[in-house]
N, C-alpha and C positions, 0 to 999 in steps of 0.2 A: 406408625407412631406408637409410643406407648399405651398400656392401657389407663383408663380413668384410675384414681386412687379409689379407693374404698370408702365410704361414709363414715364408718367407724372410725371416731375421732383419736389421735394421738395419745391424749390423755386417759382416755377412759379402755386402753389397749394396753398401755402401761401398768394402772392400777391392777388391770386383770392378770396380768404376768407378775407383781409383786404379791396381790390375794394368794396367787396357785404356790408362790414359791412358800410363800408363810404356812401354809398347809405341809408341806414337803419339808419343810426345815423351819422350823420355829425359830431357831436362834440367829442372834443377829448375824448379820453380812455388812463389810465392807467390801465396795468393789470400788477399784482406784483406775482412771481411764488411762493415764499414760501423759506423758508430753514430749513434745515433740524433740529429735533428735537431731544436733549438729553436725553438718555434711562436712563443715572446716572450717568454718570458723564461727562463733556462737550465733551471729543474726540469719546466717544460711544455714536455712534447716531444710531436712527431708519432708516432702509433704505428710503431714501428722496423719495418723487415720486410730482413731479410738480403739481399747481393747474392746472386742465383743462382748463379756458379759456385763459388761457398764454399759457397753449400748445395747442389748435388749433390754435394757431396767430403764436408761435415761433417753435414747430415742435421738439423743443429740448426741453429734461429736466433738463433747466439751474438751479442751485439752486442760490437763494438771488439776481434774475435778475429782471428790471421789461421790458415792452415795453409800449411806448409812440405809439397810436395809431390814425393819422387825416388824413382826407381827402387822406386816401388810401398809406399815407406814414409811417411807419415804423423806431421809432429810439427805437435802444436798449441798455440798461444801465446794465453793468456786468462788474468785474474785472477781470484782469488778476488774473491766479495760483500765490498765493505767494510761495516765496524761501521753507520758511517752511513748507507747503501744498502742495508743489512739494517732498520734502524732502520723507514723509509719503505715498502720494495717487500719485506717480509721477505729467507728465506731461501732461495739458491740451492744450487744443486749446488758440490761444490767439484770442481778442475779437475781432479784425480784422475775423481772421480768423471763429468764430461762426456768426461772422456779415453776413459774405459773404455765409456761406452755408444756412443761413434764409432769405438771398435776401436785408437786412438793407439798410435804405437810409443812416444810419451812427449809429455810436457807439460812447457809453462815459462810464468814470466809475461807477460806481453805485452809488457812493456818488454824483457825478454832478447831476441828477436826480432835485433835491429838487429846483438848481438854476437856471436848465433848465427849468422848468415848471414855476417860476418867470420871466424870462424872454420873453417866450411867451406869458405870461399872463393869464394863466390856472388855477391859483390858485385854480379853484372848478371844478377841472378834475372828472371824473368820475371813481369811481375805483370797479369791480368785485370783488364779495365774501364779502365785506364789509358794505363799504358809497355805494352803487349801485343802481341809479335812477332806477325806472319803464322803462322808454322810453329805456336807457342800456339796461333790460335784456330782454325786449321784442324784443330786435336787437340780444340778443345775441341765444335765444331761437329760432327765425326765421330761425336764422344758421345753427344754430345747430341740427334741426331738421333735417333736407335733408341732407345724409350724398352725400358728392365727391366720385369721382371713387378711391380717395387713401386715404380716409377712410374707405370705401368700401373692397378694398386690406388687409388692414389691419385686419376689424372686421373678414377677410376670415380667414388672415393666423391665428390670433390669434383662432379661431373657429375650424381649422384643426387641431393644439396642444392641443386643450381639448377634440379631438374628442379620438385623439392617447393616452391621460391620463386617462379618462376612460375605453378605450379597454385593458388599462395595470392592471387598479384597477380590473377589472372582471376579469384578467388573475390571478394575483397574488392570489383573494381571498382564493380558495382552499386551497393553501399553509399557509392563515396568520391564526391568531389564536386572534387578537385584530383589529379594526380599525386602531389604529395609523399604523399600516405595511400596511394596503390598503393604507391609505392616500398618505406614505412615497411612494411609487409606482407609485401614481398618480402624487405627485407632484415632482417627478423625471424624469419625462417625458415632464414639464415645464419649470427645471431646466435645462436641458440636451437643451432645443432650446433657451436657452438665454431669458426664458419669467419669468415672475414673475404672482404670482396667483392672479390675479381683485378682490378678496376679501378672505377672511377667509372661507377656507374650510370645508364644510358640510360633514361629512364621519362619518354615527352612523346609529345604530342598533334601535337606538329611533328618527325616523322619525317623531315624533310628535311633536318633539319639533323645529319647523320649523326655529331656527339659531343655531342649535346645533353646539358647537364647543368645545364638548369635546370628546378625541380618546381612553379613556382607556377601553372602553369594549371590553369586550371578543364576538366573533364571535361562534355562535352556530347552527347546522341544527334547522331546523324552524324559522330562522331569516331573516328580509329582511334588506340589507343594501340599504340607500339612502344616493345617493354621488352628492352633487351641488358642483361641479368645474370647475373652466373657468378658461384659461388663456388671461395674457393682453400684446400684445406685447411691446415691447421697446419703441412705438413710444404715448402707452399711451391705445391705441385700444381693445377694453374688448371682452370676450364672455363669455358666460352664458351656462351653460349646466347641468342637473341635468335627476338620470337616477336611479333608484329601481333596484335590482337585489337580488333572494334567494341564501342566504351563499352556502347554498347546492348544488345548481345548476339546483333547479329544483323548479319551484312557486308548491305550497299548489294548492288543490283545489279551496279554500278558496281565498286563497294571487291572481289566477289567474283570479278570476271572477272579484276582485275587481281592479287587473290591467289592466283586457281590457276594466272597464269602466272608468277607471282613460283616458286611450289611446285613448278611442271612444273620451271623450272631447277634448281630444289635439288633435285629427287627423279633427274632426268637425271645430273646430277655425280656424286651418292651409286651411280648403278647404274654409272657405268663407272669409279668410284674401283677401281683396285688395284694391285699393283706393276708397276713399270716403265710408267706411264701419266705422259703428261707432266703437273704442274698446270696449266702453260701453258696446257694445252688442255684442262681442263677448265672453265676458266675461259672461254675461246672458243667452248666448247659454251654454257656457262649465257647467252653472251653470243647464240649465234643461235637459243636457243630464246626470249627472250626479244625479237628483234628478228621471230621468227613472228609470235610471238603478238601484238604490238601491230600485225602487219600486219593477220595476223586480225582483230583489233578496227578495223583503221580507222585507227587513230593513226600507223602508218607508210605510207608508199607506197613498193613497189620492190620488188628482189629480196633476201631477210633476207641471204644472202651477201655481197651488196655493200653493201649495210646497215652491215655488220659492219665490214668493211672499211676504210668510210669513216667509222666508227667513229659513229654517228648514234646507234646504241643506248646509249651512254656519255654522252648527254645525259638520259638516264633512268640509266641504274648505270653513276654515275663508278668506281665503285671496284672493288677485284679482291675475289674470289669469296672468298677466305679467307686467309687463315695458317699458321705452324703452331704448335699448342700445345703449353706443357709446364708449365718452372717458370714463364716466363711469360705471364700471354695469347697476349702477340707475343712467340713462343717464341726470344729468341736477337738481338732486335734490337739490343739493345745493342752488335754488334756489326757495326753497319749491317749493307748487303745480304749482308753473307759468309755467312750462314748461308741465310738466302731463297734467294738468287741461288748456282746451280751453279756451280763455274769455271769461268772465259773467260767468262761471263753479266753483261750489265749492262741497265739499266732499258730503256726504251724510251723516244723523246720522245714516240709519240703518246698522244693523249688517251686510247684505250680500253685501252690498256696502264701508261700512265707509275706506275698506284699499284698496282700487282701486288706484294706481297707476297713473294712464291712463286713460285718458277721455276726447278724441277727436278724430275727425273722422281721419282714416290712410290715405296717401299720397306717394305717390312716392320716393322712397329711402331713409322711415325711415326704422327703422331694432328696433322688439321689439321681448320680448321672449312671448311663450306661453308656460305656467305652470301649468295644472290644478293641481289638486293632492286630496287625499283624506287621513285624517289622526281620529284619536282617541286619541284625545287629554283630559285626566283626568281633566283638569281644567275647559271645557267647557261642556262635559258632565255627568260628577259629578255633577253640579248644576243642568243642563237643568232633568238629571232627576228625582231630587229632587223634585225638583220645581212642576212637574206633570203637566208643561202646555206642554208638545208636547207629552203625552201620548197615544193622537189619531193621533199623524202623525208617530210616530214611533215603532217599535217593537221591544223592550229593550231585550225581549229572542232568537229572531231570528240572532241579532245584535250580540251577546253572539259567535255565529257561527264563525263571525271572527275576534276574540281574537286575532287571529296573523300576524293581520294586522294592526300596532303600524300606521303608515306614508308610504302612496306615492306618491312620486312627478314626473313626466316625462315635461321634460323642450328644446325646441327647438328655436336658435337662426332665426328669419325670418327677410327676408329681402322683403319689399312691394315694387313693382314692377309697370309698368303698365300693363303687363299682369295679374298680381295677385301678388302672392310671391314666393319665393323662401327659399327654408327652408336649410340654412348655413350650418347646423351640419348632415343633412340627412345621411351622410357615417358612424353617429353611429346608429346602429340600434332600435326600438323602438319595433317594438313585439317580442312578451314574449318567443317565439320557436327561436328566436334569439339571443335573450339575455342571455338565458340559456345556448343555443349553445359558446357563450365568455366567459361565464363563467365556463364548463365543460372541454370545449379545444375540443370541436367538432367540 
């Protein structure tokens, strides 16, 4: 079950995030939540879910509300339920009544809004997601980084419902005979706590395709399935978790050597995650323990140093080690790399760097995932060994060995610390004699 909420009341969690921002930015802020979008025709709509920096200010996911944000004061603009809208979705709160459980210094209709902000004279307010100055988002990024003890709460409980969805997707497997039936398992288990999933469900047999999101294959002995699932709770709060597991219940020779060096990366990151450590270079780690280990197997030739270097390991994990999580998955993206990327920091063109996510040193109560993973992906080594320039770093017949090892990915939610971290999802297990064991019903 999840854990208990926090003490720390709603309200008095909010005020503290609108004081910090006033500090950080003095001048006013609108932030407008969004409303909900029509699938085809206007009363069918997509399930709404709030813009995040309206919900770390209002705490609710109001739809078509905004909040007028200065000097630490709070007014928020939303309507009452009409007749009609009560009729169909019943009845809401009224805005009094949303005012008072977000702490409002007052409330008006949404329409007032426009001659509100005439009135004070704000005409070039600042608005998130949009028209959004530099000095804003570097206020909002500063925030947003360090999460609260009831953010904190949250990314737990939500982290404890993905840990429960994957121990159901290993339980079920045996019995399904398609993905779609693991998915329907896993994401019944989010359904069933009132959570909804932080993004599009990864549950396939082709791990290679690292957003895969289609469920109609068939599940076969000598298959590995990779399932990235998280859920995000009610309040907005994401987790991230992603976990490799044999259909059959049992890793390949093969599928196992390459899962405990997928594991040694992910167990390598989580020991030297802590403040003031670069991600950069955690990722760099996950990146030459994994150009060892394929040396050790055979699959590599050369020095893993220069390996790395030359970036040859990123033909097996193109991508960077993790993120950082909050309100959501990809905590803050929305406002490209400014929150990832430190300042004066910008991407990298080479291969083993350019999809890094994260690239600034860790600190005290962010929470990022750690993900290495190793895949065999046709589109990138189809060329590379065409091409015949990694001929001398690789061994294309050894490599042959393990055909049945499409994608894998092992993904753990951390939370930096100042002891160090703390790893959120620890209660799903990660080695391979356990995983099997969830999966067999041992």
């Amino acid at each position: 079950m999840p854990p208990q909420t926090t003490s720390l009341s709603l309200v008095t969690v909010l005020r503290q995030r609108r004081d910090r921002l006033a500090e950080l930015h003095p001048g006013p802020v609108v932030l407008w939540s969004g409303q909900a979008v029509s699938r085809n025709f206007p009363a069918n709509t997509y399930p709404f879910r709030a813009n995040s920096h309206f919900l770390y200010f209002a705490g609710l996911p109001l739809a078509n509300a905004a909040l007028h944000l200065e000097g630490g004061r709070l007014t928020l603009f939303t309507d009452d339920t009409s007749p009609e809208a009560a009729l169909w979705h019943g009845p809401s709160p009224s805005r009094e009544a949303i005012a008072a459980d977000i702490g409002a210094d007052a409330a008006y209709p949404y329409q007032d809004l426009d001659s509100y902000l005439a009135k004070a004279a704000t005409l070039s307010t600042q608005t998130a997601g949009s028209e959004c100055s530099k000095a804003l988002v570097e206020a909002l990024v500063t925030l947003r980084l360090h999460h609260d003890d009831y953010a904190l709460d949250q990314i737990k409980r939500a982290a404890a419902v993905s840990v429960a969805a994957h121990t159901a997707g290993m339980a079920a497997t045996p019995g399904a005979t398609t993905e779609a039936q693991v998915r329907a398992a896993m994401e019944q288990v989010i359904m069933g706590q009132n959570m909804a999933c932080a993004y599009n469900s990864i549950v396939t047999v082709h791990g290679e395709v690292l957003h895969n999101e289609q469920y109609h294959h068939n599940l076969a002995p000598g298959d590995l399935l990779l399932a990235d699932v998280g859920a995000e709770a009610p309040s907005g709060w994401a987790s991230d978790i992603t976990r490799t597991w044999p259909v059959s219940g049992r890793f390949t020779s093969a599928q196992r050597d390459i899962y405990n060096l997928v594991l040694a990366a992910h167990d390598a990151c989580i020991a030297a995650a802590r403040p003031g450590v670069e991600y950069r270079n955690l990722h760099l780690l996950a990146c030459r323990v994994l150009a060892a280990g394929l040396v050790d197997l055979g699959v590599l030739k050369g020095d893993p140093d220069a390996l790395v270097e030359r970036d040859v390991h990123a033909l097996f994990f193109p991508h960077g080690v993790g993120h950082l999580l909050g309100l959501d998955v990809h905590d803050m993206e929305d406002l490209g790399d400014m929150a990832g990327y430190a300042p004066g920091r910008s991407r990298s063109d080479r291969f083993g760097l350019k999809f890094l996510r994260l690239d600034r040193p860790l600190a005290a109560n962010m929470v990022v995932t750690i993900e290495p993973g190793f895949y065999q992906v046709p589109g990138i080594l189809g060329p590379a060994r065409q091409s015949g320039q990694y001929d001398d770093a690789i061994n294309w017949d050894r490599l042959k060995t393990f055909d049945g090892v499409r994608g894998i990915r092992i993904e753990s939610d951390v939370h930096i610390n100042s002891a160090g971290c703390t790893v959120l999802t620890a209660a799903l297990p990660t080695h391979a004699e356990a995983v099997e064991a969830l999966v067999s019903g041992a």
